[in-house]
C-alpha positions as CSV (number, residue, x, y, z in Angstrom):
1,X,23.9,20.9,-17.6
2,X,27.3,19.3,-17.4
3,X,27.5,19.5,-14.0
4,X,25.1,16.8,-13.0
5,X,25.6,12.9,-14.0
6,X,24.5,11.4,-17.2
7,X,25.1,7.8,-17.9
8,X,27.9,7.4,-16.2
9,X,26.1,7.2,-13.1
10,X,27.1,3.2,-13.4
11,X,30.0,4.1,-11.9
12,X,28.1,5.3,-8.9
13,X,26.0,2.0,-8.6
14,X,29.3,-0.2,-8.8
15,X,30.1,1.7,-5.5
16,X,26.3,1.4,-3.7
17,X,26.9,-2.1,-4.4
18,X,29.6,-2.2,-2.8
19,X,27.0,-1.1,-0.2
20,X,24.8,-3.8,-0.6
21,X,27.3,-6.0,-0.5
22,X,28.7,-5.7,2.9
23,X,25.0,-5.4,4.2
24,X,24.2,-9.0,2.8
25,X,27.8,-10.5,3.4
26,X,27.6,-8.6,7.5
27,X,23.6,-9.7,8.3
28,X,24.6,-13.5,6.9
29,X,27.5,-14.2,9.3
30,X,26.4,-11.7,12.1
31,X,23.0,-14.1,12.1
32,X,25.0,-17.1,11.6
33,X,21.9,-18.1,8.8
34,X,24.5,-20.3,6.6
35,X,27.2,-22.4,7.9
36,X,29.2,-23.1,4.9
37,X,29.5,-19.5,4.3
38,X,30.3,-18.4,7.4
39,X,33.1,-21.7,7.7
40,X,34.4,-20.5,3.8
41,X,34.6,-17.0,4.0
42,X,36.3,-15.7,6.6
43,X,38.7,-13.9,4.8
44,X,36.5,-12.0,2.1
45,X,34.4,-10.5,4.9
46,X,37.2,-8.7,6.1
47,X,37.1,-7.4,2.7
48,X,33.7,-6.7,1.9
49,X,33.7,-4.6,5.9
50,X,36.5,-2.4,4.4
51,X,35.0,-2.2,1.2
52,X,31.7,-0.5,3.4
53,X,33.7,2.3,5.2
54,X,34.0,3.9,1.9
55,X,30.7,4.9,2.3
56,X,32.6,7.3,5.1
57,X,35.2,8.2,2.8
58,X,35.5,12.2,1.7
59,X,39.1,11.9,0.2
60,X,39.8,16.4,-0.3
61,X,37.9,16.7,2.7
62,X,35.9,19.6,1.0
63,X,32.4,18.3,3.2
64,X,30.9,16.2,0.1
65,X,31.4,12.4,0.7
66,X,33.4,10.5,-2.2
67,X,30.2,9.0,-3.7
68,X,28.1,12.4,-3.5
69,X,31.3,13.7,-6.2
70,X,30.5,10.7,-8.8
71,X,26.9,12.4,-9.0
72,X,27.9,15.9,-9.2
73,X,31.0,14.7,-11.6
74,X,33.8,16.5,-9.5
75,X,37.1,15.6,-8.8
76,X,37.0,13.6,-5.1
77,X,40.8,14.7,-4.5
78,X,39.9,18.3,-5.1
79,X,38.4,20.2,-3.0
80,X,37.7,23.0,-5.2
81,X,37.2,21.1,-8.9
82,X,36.8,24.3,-10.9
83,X,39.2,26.4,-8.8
84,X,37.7,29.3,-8.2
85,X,38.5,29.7,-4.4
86,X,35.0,28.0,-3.5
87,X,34.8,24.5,-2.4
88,X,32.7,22.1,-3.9
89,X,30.6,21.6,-1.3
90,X,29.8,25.1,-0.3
91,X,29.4,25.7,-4.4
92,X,26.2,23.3,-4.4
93,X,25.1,24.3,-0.9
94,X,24.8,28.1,-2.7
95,X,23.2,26.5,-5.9
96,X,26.0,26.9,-7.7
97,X,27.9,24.9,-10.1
98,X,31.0,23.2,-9.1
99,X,32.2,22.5,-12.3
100,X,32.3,26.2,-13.7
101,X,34.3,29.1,-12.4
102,X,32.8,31.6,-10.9
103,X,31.0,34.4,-10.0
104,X,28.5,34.0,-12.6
105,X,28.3,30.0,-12.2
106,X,24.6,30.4,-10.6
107,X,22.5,27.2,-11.5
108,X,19.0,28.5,-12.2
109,X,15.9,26.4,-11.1
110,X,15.4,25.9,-14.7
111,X,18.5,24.1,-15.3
112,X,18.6,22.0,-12.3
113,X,15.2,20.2,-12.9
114,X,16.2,20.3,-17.1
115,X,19.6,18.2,-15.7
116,X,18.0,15.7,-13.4
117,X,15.9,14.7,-15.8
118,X,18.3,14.0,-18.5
119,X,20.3,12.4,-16.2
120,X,17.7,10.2,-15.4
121,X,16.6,9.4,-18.8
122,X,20.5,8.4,-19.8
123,X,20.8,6.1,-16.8
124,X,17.3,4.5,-18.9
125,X,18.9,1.0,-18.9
126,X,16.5,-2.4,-18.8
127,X,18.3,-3.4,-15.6
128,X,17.7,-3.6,-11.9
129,X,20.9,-1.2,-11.3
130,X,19.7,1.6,-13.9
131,X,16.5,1.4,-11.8
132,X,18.2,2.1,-8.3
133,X,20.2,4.7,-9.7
134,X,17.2,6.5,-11.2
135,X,15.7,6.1,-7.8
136,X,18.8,6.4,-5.6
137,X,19.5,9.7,-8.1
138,X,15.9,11.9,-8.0
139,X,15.5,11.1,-3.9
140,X,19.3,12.5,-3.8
141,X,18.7,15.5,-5.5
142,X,15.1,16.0,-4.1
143,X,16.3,16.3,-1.0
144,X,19.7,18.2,-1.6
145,X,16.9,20.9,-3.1
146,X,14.9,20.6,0.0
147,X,17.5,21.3,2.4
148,X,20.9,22.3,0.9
149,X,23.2,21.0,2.9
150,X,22.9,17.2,3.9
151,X,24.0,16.3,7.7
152,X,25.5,12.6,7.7
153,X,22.2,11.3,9.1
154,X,20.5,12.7,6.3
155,X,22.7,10.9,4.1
156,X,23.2,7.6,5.6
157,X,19.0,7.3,6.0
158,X,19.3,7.7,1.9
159,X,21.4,5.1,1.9
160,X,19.8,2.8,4.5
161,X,16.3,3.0,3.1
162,X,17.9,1.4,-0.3
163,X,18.9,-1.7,1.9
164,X,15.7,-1.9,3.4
165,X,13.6,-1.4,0.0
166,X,15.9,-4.0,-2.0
167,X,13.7,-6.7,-3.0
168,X,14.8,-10.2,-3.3
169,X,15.1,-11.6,-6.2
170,X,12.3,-14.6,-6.7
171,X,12.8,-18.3,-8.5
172,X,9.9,-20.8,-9.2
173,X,10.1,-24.1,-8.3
174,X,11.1,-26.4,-11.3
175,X,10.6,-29.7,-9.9
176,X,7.8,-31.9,-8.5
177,X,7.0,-35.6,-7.8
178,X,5.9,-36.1,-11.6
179,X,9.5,-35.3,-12.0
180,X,11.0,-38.2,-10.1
181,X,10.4,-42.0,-10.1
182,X,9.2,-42.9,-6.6
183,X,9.5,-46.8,-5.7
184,X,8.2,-48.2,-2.8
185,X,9.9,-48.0,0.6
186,X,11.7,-51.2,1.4
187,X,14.9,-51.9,3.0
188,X,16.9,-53.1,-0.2
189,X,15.4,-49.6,-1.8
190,X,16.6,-47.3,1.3
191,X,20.1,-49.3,1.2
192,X,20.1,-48.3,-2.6
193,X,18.5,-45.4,-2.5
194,X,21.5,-44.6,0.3
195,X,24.4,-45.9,-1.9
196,X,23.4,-43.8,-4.5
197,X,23.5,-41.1,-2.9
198,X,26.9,-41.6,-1.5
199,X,28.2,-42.0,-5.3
200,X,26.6,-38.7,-6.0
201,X,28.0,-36.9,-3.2
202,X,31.2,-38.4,-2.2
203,X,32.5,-40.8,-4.4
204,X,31.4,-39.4,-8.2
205,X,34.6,-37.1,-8.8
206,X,33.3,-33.2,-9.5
207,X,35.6,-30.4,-9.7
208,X,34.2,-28.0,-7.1
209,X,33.9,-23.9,-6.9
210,X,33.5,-22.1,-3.9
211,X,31.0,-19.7,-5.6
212,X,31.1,-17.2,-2.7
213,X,35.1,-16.7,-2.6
214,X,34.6,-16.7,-6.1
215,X,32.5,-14.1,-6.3
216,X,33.8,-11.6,-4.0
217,X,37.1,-11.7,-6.2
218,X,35.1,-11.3,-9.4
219,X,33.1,-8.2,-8.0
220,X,36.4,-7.2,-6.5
221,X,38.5,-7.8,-9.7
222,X,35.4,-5.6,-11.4
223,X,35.6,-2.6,-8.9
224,X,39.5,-2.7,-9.6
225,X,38.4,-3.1,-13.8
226,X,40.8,-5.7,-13.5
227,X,39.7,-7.5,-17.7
228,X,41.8,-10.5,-17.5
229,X,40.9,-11.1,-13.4
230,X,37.2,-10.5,-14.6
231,X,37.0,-12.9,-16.9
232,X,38.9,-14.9,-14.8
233,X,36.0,-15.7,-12.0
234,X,33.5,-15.1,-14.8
235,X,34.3,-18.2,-15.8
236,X,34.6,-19.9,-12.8
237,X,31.4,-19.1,-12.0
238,X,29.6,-20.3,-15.5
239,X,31.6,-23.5,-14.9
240,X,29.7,-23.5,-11.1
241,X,26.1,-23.1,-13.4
242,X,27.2,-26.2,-15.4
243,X,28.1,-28.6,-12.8
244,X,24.8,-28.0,-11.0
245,X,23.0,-28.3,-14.1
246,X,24.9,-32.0,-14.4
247,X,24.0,-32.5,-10.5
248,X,20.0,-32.4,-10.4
249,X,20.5,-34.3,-13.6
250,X,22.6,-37.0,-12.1
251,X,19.7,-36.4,-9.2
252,X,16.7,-36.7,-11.3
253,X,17.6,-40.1,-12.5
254,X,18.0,-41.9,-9.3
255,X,14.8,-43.9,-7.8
256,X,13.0,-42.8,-4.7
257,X,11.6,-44.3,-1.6
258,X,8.6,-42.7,-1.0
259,X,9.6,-41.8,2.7
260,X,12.2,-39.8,1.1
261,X,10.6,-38.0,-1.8
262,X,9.3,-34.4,-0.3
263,X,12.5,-33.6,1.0
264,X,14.7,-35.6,-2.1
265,X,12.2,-32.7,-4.1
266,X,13.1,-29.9,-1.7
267,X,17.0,-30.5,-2.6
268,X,16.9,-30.4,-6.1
269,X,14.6,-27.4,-6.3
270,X,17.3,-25.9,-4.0
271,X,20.1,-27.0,-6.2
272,X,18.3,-25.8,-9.2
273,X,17.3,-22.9,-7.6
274,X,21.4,-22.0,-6.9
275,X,22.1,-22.6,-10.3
276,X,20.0,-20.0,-11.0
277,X,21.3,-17.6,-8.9
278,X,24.8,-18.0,-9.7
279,X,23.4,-17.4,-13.2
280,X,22.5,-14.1,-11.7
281,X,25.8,-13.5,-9.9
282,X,27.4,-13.5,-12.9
283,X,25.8,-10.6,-14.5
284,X,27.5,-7.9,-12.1
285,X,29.5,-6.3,-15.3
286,X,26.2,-5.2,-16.5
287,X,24.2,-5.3,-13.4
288,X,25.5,-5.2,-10.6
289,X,22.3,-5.1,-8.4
290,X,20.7,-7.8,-9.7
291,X,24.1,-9.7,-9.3
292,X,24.0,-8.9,-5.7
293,X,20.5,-10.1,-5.1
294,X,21.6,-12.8,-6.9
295,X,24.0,-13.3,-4.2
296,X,21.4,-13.1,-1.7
297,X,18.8,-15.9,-3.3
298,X,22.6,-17.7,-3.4
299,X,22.7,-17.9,0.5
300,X,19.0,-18.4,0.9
301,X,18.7,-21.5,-1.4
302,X,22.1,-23.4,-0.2
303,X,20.5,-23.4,3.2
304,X,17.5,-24.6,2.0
305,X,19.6,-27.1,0.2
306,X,21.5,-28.2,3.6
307,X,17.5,-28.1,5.8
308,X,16.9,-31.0,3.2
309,X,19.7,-32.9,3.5
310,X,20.0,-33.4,7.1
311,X,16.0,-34.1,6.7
312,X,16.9,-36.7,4.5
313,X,19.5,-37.9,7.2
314,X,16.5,-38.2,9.7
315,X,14.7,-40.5,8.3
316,X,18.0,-42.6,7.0
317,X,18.4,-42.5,10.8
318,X,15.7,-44.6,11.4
319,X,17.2,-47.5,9.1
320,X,20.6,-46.4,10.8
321,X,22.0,-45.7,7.8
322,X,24.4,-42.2,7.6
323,X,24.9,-40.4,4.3
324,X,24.6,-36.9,5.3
């Protein structure tokens, strides 16, 4: 039963993240949804599009794909792992075990349902990624036993129908008008109400983190189990949280013009809402799926953020005021 994953099958999910990853980063800019990232990260997408042709990648060239050796546990720069003159991939195709010399290395019906499901059952984590790999894991195997050997369509559906079934990640609202002081709208309140603003934004000195660079390293310094580069943009990223925590704070306590309150509420839900999906981001060490949908609410939210902004530049048009 050795020859099948256990709960190392993290390993696995760091690399169809890597998946995900490119998917998200690749539909954002070739959309063109969000501005900002698609002005900031020119660079990293290069790297995340490399990163993807791994999925491709079948370094001993013995017919099973780099990622299909992390679930059967053989070597990826052997062709045969347990040497005994069959490859690895014509091993499995004959129901035979890779890992175990043969002739008499037959895996028996038996053992092959008793191993998937203890290879399941270790991969029983409380996270998002435990319950991809469980699923990513039986449809593998389910279909390897259904038709032995896997063309490349076959394998990049498996992998395709994970993109489209990834659900996004979902945030409440926090904040509504009870939330906020609303004043009347008068001149000398939009002229405030606009100087305030401007002290928030751009005069009010805040450090500032390109979350998105910054997060591409720290799932790159992850991949690479680089500790000290890990921690690194770990804590660039918890430092990200706690400015945007001190930001709709700052937020919350300035007066409102009525004209401006729906869309002033729109923002710092949006801001909130980031906060709470860096807060996400920065569990990839433990979860890296949730940490990549975190990514995705990331992109969603900052454009909801900017929508409200140049909203609130609209009807600061009309007093020909600019902020925004």
């Amino acid at each position: 039963m050795a020859y099948l994953p256990n709960k190392k099958i993290w390993f696995l999910l760091v690399f169809i993240l890597l998946i995900f990853a490119g998917w998200f980063y690749f539909s954002d800019y070739k959309n063109k949804q969000i501005q900002y990232i698609a002005e900031q990260e020119k660079s990293p997408l290069a790297v995340v599009l490399e990163q993807t042709s791994q999925l491709d990648a079948d370094s001993d060239a013995d017919g099973l794909k780099d990622w299909e050796e992390l679930l059967w546990k053989t070597d990826p720069n052997k062709e045969d792992t347990d040497g005994d003159g069959i490859n690895d991939n014509e091993e499995i195709t004959l129901n035979r075990n890779p890992l175990k010399a043969g002739p008499n290395d037959k895996i028996s019906e038996k053992e092959d349902l008793v191993a998937q499901e203890k290879a399941v059952s270790d991969s029983n984590q409380n996270t998002l990624t435990a319950a991809y790999a469980r699923k990513f894991l039986t449809e593998y195997m389910a279909l390897k036993q259904q038709k032995g050997e896997l063309t490349e369509e076959d394998k990049q559906n498996l992998v395709d129908s994970f993109m489209d079934n990834l659900e996004p990640l979902t945030v409440a609202n926090q904040y509504s008008a009870t939330d906020i002081k609303i004043i009347a709208d008068t001149n000398d309140s939009v002229k405030k109400y606009a100087e305030e603003m401007k002290n928030v934004f751009f005069v009010e000195k805040h450090a500032t983190v390109n979350e998105p660079v910054a997060f591409e390293s720290f799932m790159k310094a992850i991949k690479n189990k680089d500790e000290k580069e890990t921690q690194k943009y770990a804590e660039i990223l918890d430092y990200s949280i706690s400015n945007y925590e001190e930001l709709v704070k700052r937020l919350i306590s300035i007066s409102i013009p009525r004209a401006f309150s729906k869309q002033y509420i729109e923002m710092i839900n949006g801001l909130n809402n980031v906060k709470f999906a860096v807060k996400n981001m920065t569990l990839a060490p433990i979860d890296p799926v949730k940490a990549m949908m975190g990514k995705k609410l990331y992109d969603i939210e900052l454009q909801r953020v900017s929508d409200a902004m140049g909203n609130i530049q609209n009807i600061f048009d009309e007093y020909e005021i600019y902020v925004f």
